[in-house]
BAFI-550403 format. One record per residue (C-alpha): residue in three letters; x, y, z. Coordinates in steps of 0.25 Angstrom, whole numbers, plus 5000, padded with zeros to 4 digits. Layout:
// BAFI-550403
ALAXYZ/...
***
This chain:
// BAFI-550403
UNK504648674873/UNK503348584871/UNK501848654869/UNK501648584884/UNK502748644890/UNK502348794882/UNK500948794887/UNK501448744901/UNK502348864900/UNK501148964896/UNK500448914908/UNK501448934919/UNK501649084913/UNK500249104914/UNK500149044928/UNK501249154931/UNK500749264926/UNK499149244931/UNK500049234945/UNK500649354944/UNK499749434937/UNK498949464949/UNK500049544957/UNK499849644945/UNK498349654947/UNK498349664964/UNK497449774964/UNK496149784973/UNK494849814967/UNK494249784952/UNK494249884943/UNK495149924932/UNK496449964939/UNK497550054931/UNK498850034936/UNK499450174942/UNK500950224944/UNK501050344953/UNK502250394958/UNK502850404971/UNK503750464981/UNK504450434992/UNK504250495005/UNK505050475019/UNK504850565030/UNK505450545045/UNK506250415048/UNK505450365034/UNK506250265023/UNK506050215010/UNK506850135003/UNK506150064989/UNK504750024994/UNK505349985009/UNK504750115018/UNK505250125033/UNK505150205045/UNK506250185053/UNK505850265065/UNK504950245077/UNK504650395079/UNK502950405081/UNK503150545077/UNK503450635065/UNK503350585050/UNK503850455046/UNK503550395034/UNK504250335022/UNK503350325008/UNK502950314995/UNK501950424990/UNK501250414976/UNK500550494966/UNK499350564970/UNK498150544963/UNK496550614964/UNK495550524958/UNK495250374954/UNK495450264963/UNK496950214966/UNK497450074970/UNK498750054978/UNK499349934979/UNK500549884988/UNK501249794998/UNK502049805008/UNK502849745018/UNK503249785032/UNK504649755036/UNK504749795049/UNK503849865059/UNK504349915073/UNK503250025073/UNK501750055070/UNK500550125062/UNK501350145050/UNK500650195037/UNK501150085025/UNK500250155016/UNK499250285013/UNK498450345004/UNK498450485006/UNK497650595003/UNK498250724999/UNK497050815003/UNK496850755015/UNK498050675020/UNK498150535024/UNK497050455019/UNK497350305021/UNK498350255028/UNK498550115029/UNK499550095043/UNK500149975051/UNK500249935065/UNK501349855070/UNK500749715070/UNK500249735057/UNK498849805057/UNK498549895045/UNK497550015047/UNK497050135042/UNK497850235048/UNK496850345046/UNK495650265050/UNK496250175059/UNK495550035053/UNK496249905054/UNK496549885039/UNK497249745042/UNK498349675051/UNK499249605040/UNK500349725040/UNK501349625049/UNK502849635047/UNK503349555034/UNK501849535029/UNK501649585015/UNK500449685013/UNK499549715002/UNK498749845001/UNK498049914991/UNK497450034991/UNK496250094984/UNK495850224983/UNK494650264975/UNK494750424978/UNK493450474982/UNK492850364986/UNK493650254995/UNK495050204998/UNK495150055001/UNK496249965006/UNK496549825005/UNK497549755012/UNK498149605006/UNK496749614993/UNK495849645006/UNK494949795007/UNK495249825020/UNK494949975021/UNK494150065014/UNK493950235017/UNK493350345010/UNK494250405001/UNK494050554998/UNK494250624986/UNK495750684983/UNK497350654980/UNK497750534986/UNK499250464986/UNK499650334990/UNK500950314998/UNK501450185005/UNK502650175014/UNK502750175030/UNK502050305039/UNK502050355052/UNK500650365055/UNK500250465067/UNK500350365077/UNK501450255072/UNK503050235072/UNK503950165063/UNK504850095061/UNK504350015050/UNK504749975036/UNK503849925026/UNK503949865010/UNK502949914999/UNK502949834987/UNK502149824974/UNK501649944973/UNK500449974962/UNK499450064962/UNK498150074950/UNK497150174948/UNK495750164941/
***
């Protein structure tokens, strides 16, 4: 192998790896971001599913609990970042919770639904959080909760939500809920899960 054809070689891997590299740093906000491993479980309740990251509810009932979801670790202090995507494969009902933050003194905290045709809101508050949650589109959220201070939402890189965020033990958890007022069915894909702390 010629020293051209080498430092060709060198180039293309570093071209590679400078494009892949920032799929491992995806994270919102500056700062000096520790990579965290919590545990989780999985919780089904009603007509709720899970099979791998692929969370359904396969009734239309607008009653009683349905839901299908991963929970985390709980954690009391710092701030913690959430990062995940997901997909959703078919929708035939509405104001569905993809994602939560929950407080444990206090109970749901942040809930971020969907409406059929795609509008994300704040299930708690009732802002629009964005309208690019449409069948078959890939979704990025992260979420960022500094504990005692605010919890912020991005949607695709974008800050798209920001609430006071009290003091206590919050999880995260991520899947498909029956909120008080919607239906199922839906089935929706999580991927790429990662969460850091600082």
């Amino acid at each position: 192998m010629s020293r051209r054809t080498r430092a060709l070689g060198g180039i293309l891997a570093a071209a590679a790896l400078f494009l892949v590299a920032p799929n491992a740093y995806a994270q919102v906000e500056s700062g000096t971001w520790k990579t965290w491993n919590p545990g989780f479980k999985v919780q089904t309740v009603g007509c709720g599913s899970a099979s791998g990251s692929t969370f359904k509810l396969t009734c239309s009932s607008s009653s009683g609990e349905q839901r299908a979801e991963r929970r985390y670790d709980t954690y009391s202090s710092g701030t913690h970042q959430f990062e995940g995507y997901f997909k959703i494969n078919s929708m035939g009902g509405s104001r569905i919770s993809l994602k939560q933050t929950f407080n444990e003194n206090n109970g749901p905290f942040f809930l971020l639904g969907v409406e059929a045709g795609g509008r994300m809101y704040d299930v708690e508050g009732g802002a629009t959080i964005s309208g690019s949650a449409t069948v078959g589109t890939t979704v990025r959220v992260n979420t960022v909760n500094q504990v005692g201070n605010t919890h912020r939402t991005y949607i695709n890189g974008s800050l798209k939500n920001t609430v006071s965020s009290p003091g206590g033990s919050y999880y995260d958890k991520f899947g498909a809920y029956r909120t008080s007022t919607g239906q199922g069915p839906i089935s929706v894909t999580w991927s790429n899960i990662k969460f850091w702390t600082k």
